[in-house]
Structures are given as structure tokens and as C-alpha cells.
C-alpha positions in Angstrom: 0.0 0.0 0.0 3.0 2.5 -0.4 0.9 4.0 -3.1 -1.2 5.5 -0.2 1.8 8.4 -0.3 0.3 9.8 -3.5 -3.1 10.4 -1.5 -1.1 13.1 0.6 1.2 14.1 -2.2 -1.1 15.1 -4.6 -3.0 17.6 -3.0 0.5 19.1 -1.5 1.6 19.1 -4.9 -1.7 20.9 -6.1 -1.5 23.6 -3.9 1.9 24.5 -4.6 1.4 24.0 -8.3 -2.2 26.3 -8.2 -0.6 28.4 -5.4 2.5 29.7 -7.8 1.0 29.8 -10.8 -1.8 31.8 -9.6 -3.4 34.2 -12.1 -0.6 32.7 -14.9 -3.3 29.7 -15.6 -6.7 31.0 -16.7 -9.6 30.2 -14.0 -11.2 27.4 -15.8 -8.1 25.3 -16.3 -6.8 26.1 -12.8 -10.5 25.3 -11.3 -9.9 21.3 -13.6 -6.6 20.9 -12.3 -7.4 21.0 -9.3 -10.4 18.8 -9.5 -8.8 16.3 -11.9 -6.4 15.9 -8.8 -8.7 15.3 -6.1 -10.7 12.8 -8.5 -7.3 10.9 -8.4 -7.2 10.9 -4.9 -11.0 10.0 -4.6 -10.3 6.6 -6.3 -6.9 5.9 -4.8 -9.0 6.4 -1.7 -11.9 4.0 -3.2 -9.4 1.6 -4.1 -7.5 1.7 -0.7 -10.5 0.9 0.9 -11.7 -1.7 -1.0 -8.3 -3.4 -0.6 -8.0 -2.8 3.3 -11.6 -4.1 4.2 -10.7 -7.4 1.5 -7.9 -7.8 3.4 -8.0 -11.0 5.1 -8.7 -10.5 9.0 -6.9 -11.8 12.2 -8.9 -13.5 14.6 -11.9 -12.0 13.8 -10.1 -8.4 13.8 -8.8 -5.3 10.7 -5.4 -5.1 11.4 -3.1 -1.9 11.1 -1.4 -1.0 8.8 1.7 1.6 8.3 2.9 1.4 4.5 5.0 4.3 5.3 7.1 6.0 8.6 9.9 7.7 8.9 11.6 9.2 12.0 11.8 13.4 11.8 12.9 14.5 15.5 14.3 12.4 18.4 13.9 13.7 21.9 15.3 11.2 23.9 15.8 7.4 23.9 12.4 6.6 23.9 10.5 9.4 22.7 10.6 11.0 19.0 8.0 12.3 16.3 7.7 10.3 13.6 5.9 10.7 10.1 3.9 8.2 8.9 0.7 6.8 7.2 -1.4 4.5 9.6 -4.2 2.5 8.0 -7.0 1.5 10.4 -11.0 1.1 9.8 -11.6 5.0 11.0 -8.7 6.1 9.0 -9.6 4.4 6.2 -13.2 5.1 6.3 -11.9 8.9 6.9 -10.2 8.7 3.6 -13.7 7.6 1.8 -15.6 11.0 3.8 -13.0 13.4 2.9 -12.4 12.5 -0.7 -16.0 11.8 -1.4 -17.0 15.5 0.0 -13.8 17.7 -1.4 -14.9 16.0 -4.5 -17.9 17.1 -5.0 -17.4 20.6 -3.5 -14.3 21.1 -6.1 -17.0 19.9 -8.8 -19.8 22.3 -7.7 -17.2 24.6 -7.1 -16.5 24.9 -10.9 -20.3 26.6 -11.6 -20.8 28.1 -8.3 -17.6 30.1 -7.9 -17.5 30.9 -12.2 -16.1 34.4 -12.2 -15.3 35.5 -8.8 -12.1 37.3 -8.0 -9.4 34.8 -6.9 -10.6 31.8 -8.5 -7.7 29.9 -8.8 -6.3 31.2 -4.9 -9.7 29.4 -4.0 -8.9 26.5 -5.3 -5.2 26.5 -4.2 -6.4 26.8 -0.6 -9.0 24.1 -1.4 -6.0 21.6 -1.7 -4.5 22.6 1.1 -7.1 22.3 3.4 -8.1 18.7 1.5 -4.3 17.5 2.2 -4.3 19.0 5.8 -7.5 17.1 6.9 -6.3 13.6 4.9 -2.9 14.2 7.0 -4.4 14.3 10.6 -6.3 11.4 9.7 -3.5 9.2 8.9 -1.2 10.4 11.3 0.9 7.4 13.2 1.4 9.3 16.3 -0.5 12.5 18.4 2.1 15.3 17.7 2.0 14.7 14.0 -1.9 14.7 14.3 -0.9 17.8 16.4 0.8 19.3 13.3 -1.6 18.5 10.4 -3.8 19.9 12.9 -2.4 23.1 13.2 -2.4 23.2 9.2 -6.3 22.6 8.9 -6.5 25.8 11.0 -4.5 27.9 9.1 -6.3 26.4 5.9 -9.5 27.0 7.3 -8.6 30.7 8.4 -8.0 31.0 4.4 -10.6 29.5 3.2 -13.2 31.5 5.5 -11.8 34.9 5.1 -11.5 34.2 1.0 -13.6 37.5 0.6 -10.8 39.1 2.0 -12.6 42.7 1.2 -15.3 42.4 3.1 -15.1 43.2 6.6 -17.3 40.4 8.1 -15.9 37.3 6.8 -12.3 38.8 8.1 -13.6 39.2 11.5 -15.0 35.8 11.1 -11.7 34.1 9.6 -10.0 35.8 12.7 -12.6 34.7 15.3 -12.2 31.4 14.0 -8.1 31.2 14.0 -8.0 33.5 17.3 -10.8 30.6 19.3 -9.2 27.6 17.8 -5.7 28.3 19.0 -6.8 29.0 22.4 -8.3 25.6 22.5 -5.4 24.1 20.7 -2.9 25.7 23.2 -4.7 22.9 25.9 -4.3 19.8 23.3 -0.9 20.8 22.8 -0.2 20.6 26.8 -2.3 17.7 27.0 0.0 16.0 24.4 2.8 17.4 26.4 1.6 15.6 29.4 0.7 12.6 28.2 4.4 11.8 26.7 5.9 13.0 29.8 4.6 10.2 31.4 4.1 7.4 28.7 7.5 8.2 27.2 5.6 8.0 23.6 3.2 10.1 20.8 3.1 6.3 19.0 -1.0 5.9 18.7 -0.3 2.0 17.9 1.6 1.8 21.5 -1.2 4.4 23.8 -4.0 1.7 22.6 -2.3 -1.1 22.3 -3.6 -1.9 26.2 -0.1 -2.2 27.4 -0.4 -1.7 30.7 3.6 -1.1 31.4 3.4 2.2 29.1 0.7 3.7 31.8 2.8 2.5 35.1 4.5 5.7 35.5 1.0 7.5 35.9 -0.3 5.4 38.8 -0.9 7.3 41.6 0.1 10.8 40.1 -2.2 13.1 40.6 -3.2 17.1 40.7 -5.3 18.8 43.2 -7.0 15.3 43.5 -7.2 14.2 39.8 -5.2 12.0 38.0 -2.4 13.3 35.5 -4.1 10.7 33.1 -7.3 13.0 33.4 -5.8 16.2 32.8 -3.6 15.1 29.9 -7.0 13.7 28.1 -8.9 16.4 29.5 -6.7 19.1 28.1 -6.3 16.9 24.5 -10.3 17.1 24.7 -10.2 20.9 25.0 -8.9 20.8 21.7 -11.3 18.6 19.9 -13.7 21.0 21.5 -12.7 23.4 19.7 -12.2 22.4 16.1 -15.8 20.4 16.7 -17.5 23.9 18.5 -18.7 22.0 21.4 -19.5 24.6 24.3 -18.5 27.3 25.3 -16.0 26.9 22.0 -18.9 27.4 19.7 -19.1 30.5 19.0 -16.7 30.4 15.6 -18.9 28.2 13.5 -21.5 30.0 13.0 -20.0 33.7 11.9 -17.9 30.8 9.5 -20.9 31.1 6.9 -19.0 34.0 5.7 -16.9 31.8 3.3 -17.9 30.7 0.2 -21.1 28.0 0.5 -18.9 24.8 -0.8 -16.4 26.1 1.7 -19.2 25.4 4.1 -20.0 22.2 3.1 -16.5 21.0 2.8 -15.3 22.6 6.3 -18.0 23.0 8.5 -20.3 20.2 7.9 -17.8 17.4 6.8 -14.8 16.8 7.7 -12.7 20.0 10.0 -15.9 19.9 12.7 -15.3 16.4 12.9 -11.9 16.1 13.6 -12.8 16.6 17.7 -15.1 13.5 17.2 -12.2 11.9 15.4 -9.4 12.7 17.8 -11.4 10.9 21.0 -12.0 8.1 18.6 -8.4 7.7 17.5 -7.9 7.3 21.6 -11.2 6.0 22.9 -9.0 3.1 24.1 -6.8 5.4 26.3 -10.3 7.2 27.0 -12.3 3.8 28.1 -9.4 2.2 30.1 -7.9 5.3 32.1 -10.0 8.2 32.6 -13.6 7.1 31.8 -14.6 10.1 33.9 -13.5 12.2 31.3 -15.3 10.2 28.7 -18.6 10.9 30.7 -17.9 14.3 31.0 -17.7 14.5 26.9 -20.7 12.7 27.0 -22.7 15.6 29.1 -20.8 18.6 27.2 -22.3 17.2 23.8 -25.3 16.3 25.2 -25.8 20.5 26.3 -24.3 22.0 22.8 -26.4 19.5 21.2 -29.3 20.5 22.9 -27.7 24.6 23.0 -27.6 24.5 19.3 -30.8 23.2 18.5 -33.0 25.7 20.6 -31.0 28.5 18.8 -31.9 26.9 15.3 -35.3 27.2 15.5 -35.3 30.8 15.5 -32.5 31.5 13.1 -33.4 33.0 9.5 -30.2 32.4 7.7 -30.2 28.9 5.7 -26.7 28.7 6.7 -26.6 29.6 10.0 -29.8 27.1 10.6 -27.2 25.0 8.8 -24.1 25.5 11.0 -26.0 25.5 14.5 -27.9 22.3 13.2 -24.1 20.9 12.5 -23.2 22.0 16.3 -26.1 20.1 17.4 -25.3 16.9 15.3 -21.5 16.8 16.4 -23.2 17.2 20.1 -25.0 13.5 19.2 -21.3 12.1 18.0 -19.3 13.6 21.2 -22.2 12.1 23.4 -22.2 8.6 21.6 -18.7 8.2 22.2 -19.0 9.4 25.8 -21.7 6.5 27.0 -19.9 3.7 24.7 -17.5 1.3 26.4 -15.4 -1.0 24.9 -15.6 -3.9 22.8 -19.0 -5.9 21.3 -22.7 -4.6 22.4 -21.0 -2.3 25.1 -19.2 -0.6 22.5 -22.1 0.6 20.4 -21.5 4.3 21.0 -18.4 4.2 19.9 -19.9 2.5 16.1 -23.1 4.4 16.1 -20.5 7.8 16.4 -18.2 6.7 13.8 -21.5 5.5 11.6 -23.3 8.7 12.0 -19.8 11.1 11.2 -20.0 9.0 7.9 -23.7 9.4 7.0 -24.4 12.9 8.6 -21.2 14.5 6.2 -22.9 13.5 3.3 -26.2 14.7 3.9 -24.9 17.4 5.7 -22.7 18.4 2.5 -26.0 18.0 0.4 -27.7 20.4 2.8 -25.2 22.9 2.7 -25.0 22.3 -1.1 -28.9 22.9 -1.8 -28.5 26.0 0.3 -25.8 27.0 -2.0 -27.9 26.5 -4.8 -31.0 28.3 -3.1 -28.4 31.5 -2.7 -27.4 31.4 -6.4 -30.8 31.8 -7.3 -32.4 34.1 -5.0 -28.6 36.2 -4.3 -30.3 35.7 -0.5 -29.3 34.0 2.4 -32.7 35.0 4.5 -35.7 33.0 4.5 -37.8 35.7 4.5 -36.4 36.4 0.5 -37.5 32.7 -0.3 -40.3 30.8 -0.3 -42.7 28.4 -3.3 -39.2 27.6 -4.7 -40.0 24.4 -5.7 -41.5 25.1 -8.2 -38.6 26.6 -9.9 -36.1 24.6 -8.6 -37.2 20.8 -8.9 -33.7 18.7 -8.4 -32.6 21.1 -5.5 -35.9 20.8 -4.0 -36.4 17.2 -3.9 -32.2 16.6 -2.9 -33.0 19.1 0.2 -36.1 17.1 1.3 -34.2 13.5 1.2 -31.2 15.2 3.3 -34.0 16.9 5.7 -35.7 13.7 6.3 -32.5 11.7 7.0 -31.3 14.7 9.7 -34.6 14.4 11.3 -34.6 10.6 11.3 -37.1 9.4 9.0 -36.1 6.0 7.8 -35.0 4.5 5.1 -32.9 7.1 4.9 -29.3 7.1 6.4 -29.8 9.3 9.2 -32.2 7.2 10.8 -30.1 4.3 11.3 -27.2 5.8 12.4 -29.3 8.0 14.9 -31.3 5.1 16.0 -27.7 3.2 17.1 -27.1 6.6 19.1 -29.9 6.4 21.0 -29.9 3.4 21.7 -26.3 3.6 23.3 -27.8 6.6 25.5 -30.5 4.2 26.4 -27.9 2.1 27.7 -25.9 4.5 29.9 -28.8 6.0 31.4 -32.6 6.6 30.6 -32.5 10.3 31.3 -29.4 10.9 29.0 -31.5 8.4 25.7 -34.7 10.9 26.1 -32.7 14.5 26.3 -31.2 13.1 23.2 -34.9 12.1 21.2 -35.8 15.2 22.4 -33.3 16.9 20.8 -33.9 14.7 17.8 -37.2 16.1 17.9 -36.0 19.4 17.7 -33.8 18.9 15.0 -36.9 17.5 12.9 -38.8 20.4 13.3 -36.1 23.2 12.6 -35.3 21.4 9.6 -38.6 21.5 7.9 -39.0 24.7 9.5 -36.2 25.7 6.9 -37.6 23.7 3.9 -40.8 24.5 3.9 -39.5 28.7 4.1 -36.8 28.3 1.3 -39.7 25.7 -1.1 -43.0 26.4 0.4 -45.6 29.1 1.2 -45.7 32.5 0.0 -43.8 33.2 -2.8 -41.4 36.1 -2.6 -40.7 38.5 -5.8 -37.7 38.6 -7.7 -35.9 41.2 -10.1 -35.6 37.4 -12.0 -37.6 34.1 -12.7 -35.3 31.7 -9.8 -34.5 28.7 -11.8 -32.1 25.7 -11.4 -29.3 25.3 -11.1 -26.5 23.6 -14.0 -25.5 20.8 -14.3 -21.9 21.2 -12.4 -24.0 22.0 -9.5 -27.2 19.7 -9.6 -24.7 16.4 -10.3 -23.2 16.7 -6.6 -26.8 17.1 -5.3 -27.7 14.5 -6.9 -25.1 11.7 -6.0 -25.4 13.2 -2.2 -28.6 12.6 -2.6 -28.3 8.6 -3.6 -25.6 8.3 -0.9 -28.2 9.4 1.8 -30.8 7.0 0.3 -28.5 4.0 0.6 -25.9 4.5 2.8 -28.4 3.5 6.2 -28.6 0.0 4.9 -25.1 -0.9 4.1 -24.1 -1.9 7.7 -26.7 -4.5 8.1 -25.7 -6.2 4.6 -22.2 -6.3 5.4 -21.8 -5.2 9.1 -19.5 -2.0 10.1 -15.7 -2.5 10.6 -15.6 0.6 12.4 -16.0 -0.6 15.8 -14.0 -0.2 19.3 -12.5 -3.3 18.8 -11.7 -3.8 15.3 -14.4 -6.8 14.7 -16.9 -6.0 12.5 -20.1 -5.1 14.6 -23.4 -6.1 12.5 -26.3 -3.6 13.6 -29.8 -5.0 15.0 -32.3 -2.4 15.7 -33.4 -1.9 18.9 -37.4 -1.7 18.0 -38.1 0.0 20.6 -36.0 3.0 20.5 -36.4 3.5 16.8 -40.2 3.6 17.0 -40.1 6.0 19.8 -37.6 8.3 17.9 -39.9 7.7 14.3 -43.3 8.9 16.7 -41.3 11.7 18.4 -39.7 13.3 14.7 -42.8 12.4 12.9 -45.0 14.7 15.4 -42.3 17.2 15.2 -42.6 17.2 11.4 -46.1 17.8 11.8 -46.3 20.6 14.5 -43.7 22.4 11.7 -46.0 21.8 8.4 -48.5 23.3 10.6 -46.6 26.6 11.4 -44.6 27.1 8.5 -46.0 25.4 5.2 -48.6 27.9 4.1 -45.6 31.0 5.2 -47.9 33.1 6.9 -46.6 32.7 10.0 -49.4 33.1 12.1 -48.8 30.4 15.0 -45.1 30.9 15.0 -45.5 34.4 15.7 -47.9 34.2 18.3 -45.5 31.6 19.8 -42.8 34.4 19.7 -44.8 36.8 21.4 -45.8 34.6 23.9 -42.1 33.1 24.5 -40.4 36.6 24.0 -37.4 36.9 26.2 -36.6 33.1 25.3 -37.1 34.2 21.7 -34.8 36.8 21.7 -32.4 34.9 23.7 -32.0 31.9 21.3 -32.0 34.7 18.3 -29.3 36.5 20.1 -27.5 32.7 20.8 -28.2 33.6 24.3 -25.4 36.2 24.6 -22.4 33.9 24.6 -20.8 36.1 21.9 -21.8 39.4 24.0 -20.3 37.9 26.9 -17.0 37.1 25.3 -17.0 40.4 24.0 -17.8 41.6 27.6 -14.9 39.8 28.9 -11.9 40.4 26.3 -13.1 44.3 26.1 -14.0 45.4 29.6 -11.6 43.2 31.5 -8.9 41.3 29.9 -8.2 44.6 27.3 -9.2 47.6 30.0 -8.1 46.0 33.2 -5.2 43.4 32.2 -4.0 44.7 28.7 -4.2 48.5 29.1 -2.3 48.9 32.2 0.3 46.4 30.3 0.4 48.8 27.3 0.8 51.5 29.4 4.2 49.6 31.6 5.5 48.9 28.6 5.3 52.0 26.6 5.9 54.9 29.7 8.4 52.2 31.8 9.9 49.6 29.9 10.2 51.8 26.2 10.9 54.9 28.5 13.9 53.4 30.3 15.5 52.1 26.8 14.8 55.3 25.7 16.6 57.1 28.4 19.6 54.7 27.8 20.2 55.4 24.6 20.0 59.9 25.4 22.3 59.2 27.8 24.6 57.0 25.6 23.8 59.8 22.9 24.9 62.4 25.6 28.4 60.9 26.7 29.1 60.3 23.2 28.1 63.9 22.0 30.6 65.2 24.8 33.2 62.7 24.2 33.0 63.0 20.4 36.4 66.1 21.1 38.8 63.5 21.9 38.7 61.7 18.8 39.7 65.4 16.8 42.5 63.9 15.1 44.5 66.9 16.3 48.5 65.7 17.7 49.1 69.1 20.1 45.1 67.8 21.5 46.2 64.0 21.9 49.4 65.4 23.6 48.3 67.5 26.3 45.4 65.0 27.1 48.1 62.5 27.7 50.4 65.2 29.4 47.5 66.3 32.0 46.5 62.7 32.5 50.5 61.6 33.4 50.3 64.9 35.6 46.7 63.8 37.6 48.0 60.5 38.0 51.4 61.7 39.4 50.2 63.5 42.1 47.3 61.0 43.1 50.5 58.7 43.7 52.4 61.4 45.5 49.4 61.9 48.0 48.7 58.2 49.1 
């Protein structure tokens, strides 16, 4: 499998290629280059796949792989970074979601991005990004995960602010960065810790269960918790972040300021995930040495996820419904991890999180792709500018309802099943914790159709111009999203999932119970929103608003998280801590250099005589000097 190398080099190499030749290739060509590449990569993906999951099991279980490692820094005898490709089911099945998304976003791409200033920069950063999130996934070891992830910030900082001109979608670019390196500043101490004491950043040795490479952490503990806790507390903290689990949110949703594919690649796909991914890559670590930290990342995705949906009933951008509905679903992925233990039935919630990563990116990418669509049309991200779209706009109607009825749970479709496993694991780990989540899934029902039936139903609004559908460039992605989302439910109870906690494939049963409750509760959900918001008058909802106002306004205004962060950095952290810092620095610290360097200025001024060049000058210097010295000698 060495040929694995080109599915990193090839995106590297496209980046650099689109990167330098810039505006020398015209837009077109550089927008096919760029997409003939990541078609290569999409089938040396395919075919990796394909050739792993053939690949004849041991006892029962995938084995890893590593067709490629190299050593790049040694530390000490034990400890060094290397570089590497590590094949594993969640890699591998990483490598089939990334491709399979960046694909058809650089395809859409080609219609939906047609004559915008920068074209070939956007697809130069597209590679980067692609190559930076296929990087962390394969990583052998945490601190080159660590790097790549560092990478898929900095890509996703360009990719957001990519209308560089307008002032919003800077401040958004920057909000993102500035938030994501906060919470990467406690995974990279958490990765600091954890090799301190297991004397390794080697994945394959932290879950081997090697007991011996934990010893040195028995007992050692800080203000009552163990150092095994921090380290994967802190590592969490950063998978917090690039997954905008609370209070870390508040990036995503000011993110909608880049491009619409940008949204579907970044933000629905594959960098929100890569929090989910990073507990899965150590769930074993997780399970077997600070399980209360796993149950603690169960209850912070249970709250966003339930955080995120309140405010998405009330939003009336299409994208920002979009991003706070994402929020939500990573919530359900951080929580099914949390409950799942380890190893056949008890390690359900660590399949059903894995499953639902894989089926929620594509109908996620097909949400986020319709909206696109809906914006070309109408030039409108506001519902209130849409409405009886469907009409116009047949393909991207009928794509958006498939990917709303697999988000809210409807079966056959693909959400449903994964979903169901979810719920099911909550079920498991505590009653309480299995109906929060169908609430929430109830919730999630209704503000999706809440959004479809204002963008495709009820009043229609007028436009300067007919809407109409999109081309082809941009319906063909919508459609083959579309077909995934149909059939991609079904596929792990023909051949079972070899995503599981430990490595066996894990053949889904539903639980009968749980899915009919969670059918009943989105189905009513479903209804109470074609009751409020098919016809688009908007009678019931806003009587509701008037009646809930204060909670209204609250979930409008995302409950004031931003305003408090604002509260904080301004009025406290800037005023009280940074001012009075400013202020040292520039009337203490710059005022003491400064007064060095007058009085240097001064003695050399007044010393600048003896260096006249004159011989009678130098002579009686040395003359009075002999003289003054004399008699100092004379008197003692």
C-alpha cells in the first residue's frame, strides 16, 4: 500500500502548483486541475479501501497498517516524532468522507464560484485544506496529528476569510483562528503531558492496552485528579474546539462568511469532525484510564447539542440554521462516544458515532449544497427572501427534502439508522441521557422543515428574475449526495460495520423500541412544523414568539455567549489586564531604553572632542592625564 503516499502528495503538490501559478493559468483550467487531482485521490482512496476491508482479518479483527514511517525529530531514547501513514477502519473510512466531500465541492465549485475574483487562490487553498484534513487522519502518532492539525486551522482561516474585502468574513476568519488556538494551546499541553509520562506520541503503542506504558501515571495526581485525566482532559479541550462544542462554539457560526462549498467542505464534513475523530483515535486510552473524562464529553455534547438546536429554530439564515444544526449533530457524535464502552454490544456508542460522522457528512454536505444552490438563485441568504421555490427549482428541492428527512430521522434514509444506534447507546448508559437526546432529535426534525418549507414552500417572494435551477456542475453533486443518503443506512446490516472499538466487524440490530419512539417523536415534530410554517404566513409561529419573547430573543441573540465574550476580552482582559500592560510597557519599559540610549547619545556627544584627530590635542590629554596621576601617587 505505499501507493497511499500519493493520496497526501497530490494535494500538496496541487496547492503549490495552483498556489505559484496563480493568475498565470486561466480560471477554468486552474479550477480542472485542481479537481482532476482530487478525483485521483478520490479513487486511490476508493481503491484503498476496498483493498483494506478485502484484506484478510486476524482473529476475527482489521489489522493496522503503516505502508510508510519515517523518523523526523528524536527527543530522547524513547520518545521522538515520527511521520507516517497509519491504515485503520476509522482512518480508512476517513479517507472515503474526505475524498468523497472535497470531490464534489471542487465539482460544484466549478459553476458556483465561475467568475469570482481569486478563482484559482480558491482553489489553491482548497487543496491545502483537503491534504491538511487527509494528513491528521492518517497520522501514526498524536504530535503529528498535532501538526496537520495546526495546518487545517491555518487552511481553514483562508478558506473563510476568502472574501478578504469584506469586513465580516475577516472578523469571522479571525474569530475562527484566534478561538481555535486557544483551544489548541490545551491539546498541545495535553499532548505534552501525556508523553511526559508514557515516554511515547506512537498511537499504535497508547491503545495497544499495554499496561507497562501507563505505570509511570499510577498514583500521580493534581489537586485530586489524576495526571491521566488532565492530559486527556486538556487533549479534549482541543477537539472542543475544532468540533465547536460549548462554550467553544461561538466560531462556527460567523464561518458562513466563506464561500457556501467552503461550508460544506469545512463546517459540515470533515474539520468539525476532527474533535469527534481525535477521542475516537484514543477512545482506548479514553475507556481504560479516565472514563470520567469520557462521561464528562458525553454531558458537554449532550448540552451544545441541545444549546444548538434551541437556537436553530429561531435563526433566518439557511446557513446559520445549517451551522447550528451541525453543532447540534457533532453534540450527538461527542455524546455517543462518551456512553460507549469498549468492545462488542457495550461498545455501540463508539460504532453508532463513527456510523453517524460518515452518514451525517454527506447529507450534511448535500444540505449545505442545496442552500448553495438556493443563494445562487435568490442572491439571499434570508428565508424571508424565499419561499414556493420548488417550483422553480425541482432537483434542488427534492435533494434538500431526502437530506432533511435523513437529519430528522425518517427512515429508510441514512440518518435514521445511524441515529437510532445513538440512541440506543444513551438508552444504555442512562434513561435520562436516551430521552434528552430524542428530544433533541425532535428538535432537529422540526427546525429542519422549519427551513424547507421557508426556502420551497408558502408565500412566494418576488424577484428582479424568474429563480431557476441550477446547471449541471452544481445539480450532479446534489444528486449523487442525494443517492448516498438513500443507501448508505442499509449498508451496515448487509455487510456489518468494521468501524468498531475493537476492530471486529459489529453487525447492527435495531433496537425496535427505541427507533419507533424516535420515528413517533420526529414524525409529530414534522407535523407541528407543516402546521406553522407550510402555508408561510406565520401566524402560529409568531404568536408563539410573542408569547415566549425573552426566550425568543435569547435563542435569536444565541443567548449572549458572543456578548459575553465580547464583555470579557473588552472590559476586563483589554481595560483592566492589557491597558495597564500597554501603558508599563510604553511609559516604563520603552521609556527606560529610551533614556539609555539619550544618555549613551549624551556621553558620546561630549566625548566626540577627543577623537579630533589633532597631535598638540592628543598630547596634552596625555600630558595632563600623566600629571593627575602623578600626584594621586604622590598623595597616598
Amino acid at each position: 500500500m505505499q501507493y497511499t503516499l500519493l493520496i497526501l502528495a497530490l494535494p500538496l503538490l496541487s496547492f503549490i502548483f495552483l498556489g505559484l501559478m496563480d493568475s498565470k493559468l486561466k480560471a477554468q483550467v486552474s479550477g480542472l486541475f485542481g479537481t482532476c487531482i482530487l478525483g485521483t485521490i478520490t479513487i486511490l482512496s476508493y481503491f484503498t479501501a476496498f483493498q483494506y476491508f478485502t484484506t484478510q482479518k486476524i482473529d476475527g479483527v482489521y489489522q493496522k497498517f503503516i505502508p510508510m514511517q519515517m523518523e523526523w525529530i528524536r527527543f530522547t531514547e524513547f520518545l521522538h516524532i515520527d511521520l507516517g501513514i497509519l491504515l485503520d477502519p476509522i482512518s480508512v473510512m476517513m479517507l472515503v468522507v474526505i475524498t468523497t466531500v472535497s470531490l464534489m465541492v471542487h465539482i460544484y465549485s466549478l459553476s458556483y464560484m465561475h467568475g469570482e475574483k481569486g478563482f484559482q487562490r480558491y482553489y489553491a487553498f482548497l487543496s491545502l485544506f483537503t491534504f491538511s484534513m487527509l494528513g491528521l487522519v492518517v497520522a501514526t502518532n498524536i504530535f503529528q496529528m498535532y501538526i496537520f492539525w495546526e495546518l487545517v486551522g491555518v487552511s481553514s482561516f483562508l478558506l473563510i476569510g476568502f472574501y478578504y474585502t469584506k469586513p465580516s468574513a475577516v472578523a469571522a476568519s479571525k474569530k475562527a483562528f484566534i478561538v481555535t488556538r486557544f483551544a489548541d494551546l490545551g491539546f498541545l499541553v495535553g499532548i505534552l503531558v501525556l508523553s511526559f509520562y508514557t515516554k511515547t506520541f506512537d498511537f499504535g503503542v497508547l491503545t495497544s492496552g499495554n499496561e507497562a506504558v501507563f505505570s509511570s501515571t499510577a498514583g500521580v495526581s493534581f489537586v485530586g485528579i489524576s495526571v491521566m485525566s488532565w492530559a486527556l482532559g486538556l487533549i479534549f479541550i482541543g477537539g472542543a474546539g475544532k468540533s465547536a462544542m460549548f462554550p467553544l462554539q461561538i466560531w462556527l457560526p460567523d464561518a458562513m462568511e466563506g464561500p457556501t462549498p467552503v461550508s460544506a467542505l469545512i463546517h459540515a464534513a470533515t474539520m468539525v469532525v476532527a474533535g469527534v475523530f481525535l477521542v475516537a483515535r484514543l477512545f482506548p486510552v479514553y475507556e481504560a484510564y479516565a472514563p470520567g473524562v469520557l462521561h464528562g464529553i458525553a454531558y458537554v455534547g449532550a448540552f451544545t447539542s441541545l444549546f444548538a438546536a434551541v437556537i436553530a429554530c429561531v435563526q433566518t439564515d439557511i446557513k446559520r440554521v445549517l451551522a447550528f444544526s451541525t453543532i447540534s449533530q457533532i453534540g450527538f457524535m461527542m455524546v455517543s462516544l462518551g456512553v460507549s464502552g469498549y468492545g462488542g454490544h457495550e461498545g455501540t456508542g463508539y460504532m453508532a458515532s463513527m456510523f453517524h460522522l460518515f452518514t451525517h457528512a454527506m447529507f450534511k454536505a448535500l444540505l449545505f449544497l442545496g442552500a448553495g444552490s438556493v443563494i445562487h438563485a435568490v442572491h439571499s441568504n434570508e428565508m424571508g427572501h424565499m419561499g414556493g421555490l420548488r417550483k422553480y427549482m425541482p432537483i434542488t428541492n427534492w435533494t434538500f427534502l431526502i437530506a432533511c428527512l435523513a437529519i430528522a430521522g425518517i427512515p429508510p434514509f441514512s440518518g435514521f439508522f445511524s441515529k437510532d444506534e445513538i440512541l440506543s447507546a444513551c438508552y444504555e448508559f442512562n434513561p435520562i441521557m436516551g430521552w434528552i437526546m430524542t428530544f433533541i432529535a425532535g428538535l432537529t426534525a422540526f427546525y429542519m422543515f422549519r427551513l424547507y418549507y421557508g426556502i420551497f414552500w408558502g408565500k412566494e417572494h418576488k424577484h428582479d428574475h424568474a429563480p431557476h435551477e441550477s446547471p449541471l456542475l452544481m445539480s450532479a453533486p446534489l444528486l449523487f449526495l442525494a443517492a448516498v443518503t438513500v443507501v448508505a443506512g442499509v449498508i451496515p446490516f448487509i455487510f456489518g460495520t468494521p468501524v468498531s472499538s475493537d476492530g471486529e466487524d459489529y453487525h447492527i440490530h435495531l433496537n425496535m423500541m427505541v427507533a419507533t419512539i424516535s420515528v413517533v417523536v420526529a414524525t409529530i415534530s414534522i407535523i407541528i412544523s407543516t402546521i406553522m410554517y407550510k402555508k408561510g404566513d406565520g401566524v402560529i409561529a409568531n404568536k408563539l414568539a410573542t408569547t415566549f419573547k425573552g426566550l425568543h430573543k435569547a435563542a435569536s441573540d444565541r443567548f449572549y455567549i458572543d456578548e459575553v465574550y465580547l464583555f470579557i476580552t473588552k472590559n476586563i482582559i483589554f481595560n483592566n489586564v492589557s491597558r495597564p500592560i500597554a501603558w508599563f510597557d510604553r511609559h516604563v519599559i520603552d521609556a527606560t531604553m529610551d533614556g539609555i540610549a539619550n544618555v549613551t547619545q549624551w556621553f558620546s556627544f561630549k566625548s566626540k572632542d577627543f577623537q579630533s584627530g589633532q597631535v598638540q590635542q592628543y598630547a596634552f590629554a596625555f600630558l595632563l592625564g600623566t600629571l593627575i596621576m602623578t600626584a594621586i601617587v604622590m598623595l597616598f
